[in-house]
C-alpha positions in Angstrom: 12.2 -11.4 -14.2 15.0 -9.3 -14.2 18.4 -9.3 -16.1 21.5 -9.6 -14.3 25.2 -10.0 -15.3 23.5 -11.8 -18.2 22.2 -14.4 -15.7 18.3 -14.4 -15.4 17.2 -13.5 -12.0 13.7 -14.5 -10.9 12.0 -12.1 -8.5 9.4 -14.7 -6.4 6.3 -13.4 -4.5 8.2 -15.1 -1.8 10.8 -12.3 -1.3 8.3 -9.5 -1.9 6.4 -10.6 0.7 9.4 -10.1 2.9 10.0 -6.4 2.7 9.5 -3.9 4.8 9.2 -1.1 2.3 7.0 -1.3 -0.9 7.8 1.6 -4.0 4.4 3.8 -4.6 3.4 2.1 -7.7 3.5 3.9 -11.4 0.5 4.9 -12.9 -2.1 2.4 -13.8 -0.1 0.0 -12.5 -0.5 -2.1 -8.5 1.4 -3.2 -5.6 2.9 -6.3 -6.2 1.9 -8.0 -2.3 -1.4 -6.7 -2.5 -2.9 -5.8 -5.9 -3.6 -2.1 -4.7 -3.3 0.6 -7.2 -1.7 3.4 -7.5 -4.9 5.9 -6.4 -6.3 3.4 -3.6 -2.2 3.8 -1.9 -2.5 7.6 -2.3 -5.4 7.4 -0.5 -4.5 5.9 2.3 -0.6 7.2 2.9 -1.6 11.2 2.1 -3.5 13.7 4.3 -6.8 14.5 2.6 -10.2 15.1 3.3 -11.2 11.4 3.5 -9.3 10.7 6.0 -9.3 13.9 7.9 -6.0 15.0 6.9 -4.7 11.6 9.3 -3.3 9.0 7.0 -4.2 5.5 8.2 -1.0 4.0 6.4 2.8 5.0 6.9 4.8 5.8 4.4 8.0 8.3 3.8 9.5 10.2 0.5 13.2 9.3 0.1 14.6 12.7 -2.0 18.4 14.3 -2.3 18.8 17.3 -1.2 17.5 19.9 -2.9 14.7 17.8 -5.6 11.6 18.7 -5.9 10.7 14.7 -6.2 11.6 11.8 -4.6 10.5 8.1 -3.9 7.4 6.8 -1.8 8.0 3.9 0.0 5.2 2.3 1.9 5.3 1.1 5.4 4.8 -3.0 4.7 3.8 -3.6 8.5 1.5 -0.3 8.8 -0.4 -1.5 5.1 -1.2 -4.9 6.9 -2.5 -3.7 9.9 -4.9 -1.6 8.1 -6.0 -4.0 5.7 -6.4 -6.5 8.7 -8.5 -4.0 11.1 -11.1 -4.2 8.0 -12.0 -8.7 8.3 -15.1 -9.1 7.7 -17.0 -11.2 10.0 -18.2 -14.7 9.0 -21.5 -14.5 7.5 -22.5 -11.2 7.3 -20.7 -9.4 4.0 -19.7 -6.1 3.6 -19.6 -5.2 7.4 -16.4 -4.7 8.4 -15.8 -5.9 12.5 -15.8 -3.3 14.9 -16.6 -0.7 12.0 -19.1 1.1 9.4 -20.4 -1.5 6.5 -17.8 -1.8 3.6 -19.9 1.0 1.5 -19.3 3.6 4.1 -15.6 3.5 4.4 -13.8 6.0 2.8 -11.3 4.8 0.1 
């Protein structure tokens, strides 16, 4: 919930679902369309060993000119594709289709 002009303003899963863009959560703290944490998003949006410097999700740093910070927004669309080329199969747990068992993907 969120306060607005005095008037409370209820944020429903509804319209998060809707976005395109999702903020890099805060520390300790997870998505709120997926549940992911902060570390799990790192993983998957950076270039690191894991994933042979070739992030599997899209994501861009909004900064003004001349910070050294910014904002990491998350690519809704890109997320969902990911987490949808890892279904399991019916019946046979932990093996993702067309892909390792769930154990030997990198996270």
């Amino acid at each position: 919930m969120r306060m607005q002009n005095k008037e409370m303003v209820v944020v429903t899963q509804t319209s998060e679902r809707k976005a395109e863009y999702i903020r890099l959560p805060g520390p300790r703290e997870r998505d709120p369309i997926f549940g992911l944490s902060r570390t799990f998003l790192n993983s998957l949006v950076l270039p690191t060993p894991l994933n042979d410097f070739q992030p599997p999700v899209r994501s861009f740093v909004l900064r003004r000119p001349g910070a050294r910070t910014g904002v990491r927004l998350i690519l809704v669309s890109s997320l969902r594709d990911y987490i949808g080329g890892h279904e399991q199969e019916p019946g046979k747990p932990g093996v993702a289709k067309d892909g390792p068992p769930a154990s030997c993907v990198a996270a």
